[in-house]
C-alpha positions as CSV (number, residue, x, y, z in Angstrom):
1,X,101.2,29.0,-20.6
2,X,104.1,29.7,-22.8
3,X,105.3,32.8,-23.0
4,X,108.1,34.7,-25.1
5,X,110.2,36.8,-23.1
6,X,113.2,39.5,-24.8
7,X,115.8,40.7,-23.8
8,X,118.2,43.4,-25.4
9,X,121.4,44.7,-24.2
10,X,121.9,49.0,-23.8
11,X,124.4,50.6,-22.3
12,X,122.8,50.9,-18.8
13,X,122.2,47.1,-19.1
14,X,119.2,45.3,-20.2
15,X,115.7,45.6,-21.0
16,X,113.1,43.1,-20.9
17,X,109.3,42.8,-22.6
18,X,107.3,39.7,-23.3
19,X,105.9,40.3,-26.3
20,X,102.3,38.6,-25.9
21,X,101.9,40.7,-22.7
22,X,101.4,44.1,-22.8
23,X,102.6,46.0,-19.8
24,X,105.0,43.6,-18.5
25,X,108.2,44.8,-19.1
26,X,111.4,45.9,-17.1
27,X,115.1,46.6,-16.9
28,X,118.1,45.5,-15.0
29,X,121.7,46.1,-15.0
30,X,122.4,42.3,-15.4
31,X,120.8,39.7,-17.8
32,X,120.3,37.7,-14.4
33,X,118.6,40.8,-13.0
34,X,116.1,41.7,-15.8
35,X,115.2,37.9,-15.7
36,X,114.1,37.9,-11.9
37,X,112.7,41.4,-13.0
38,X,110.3,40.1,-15.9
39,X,109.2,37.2,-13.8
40,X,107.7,39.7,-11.0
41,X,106.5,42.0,-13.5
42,X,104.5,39.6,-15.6
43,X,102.8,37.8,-12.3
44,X,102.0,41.3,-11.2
45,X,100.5,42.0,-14.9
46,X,98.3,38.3,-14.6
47,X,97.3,39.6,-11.2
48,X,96.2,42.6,-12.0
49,X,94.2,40.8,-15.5
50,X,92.5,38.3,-13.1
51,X,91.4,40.9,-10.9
52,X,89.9,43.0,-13.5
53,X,87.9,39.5,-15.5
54,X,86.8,38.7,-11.6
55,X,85.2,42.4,-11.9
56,X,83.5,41.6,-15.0
């Protein structure tokens, strides 16, 4: 699965989205921080997705 992540400076640091998955999105105060950030934030969106398909 490819996915597109983005990130955009502000003054408190960064934010991050990926744009094909709604809800996963975070901040950090490093680029290096939202990265690890996103990365835990989109497998706990997939997580919670599986769980709801497996409840059908």
């Amino acid at each position: 699965m490819q996915l597109t992540a983005v990130y955009t400076q502000v003054p408190e640091g960064y934010i991050a989205f990926v744009e094909e998955l709604p809800g996963a999105n975070t901040q950090g105060d490093t680029i290096e921080e939202a990265q690890e950030n996103l990365k835990e934030a989109v497998a706990m969106v997939l997580e919670a997705n599986r769980g709801l398909a497996e409840q059908g």
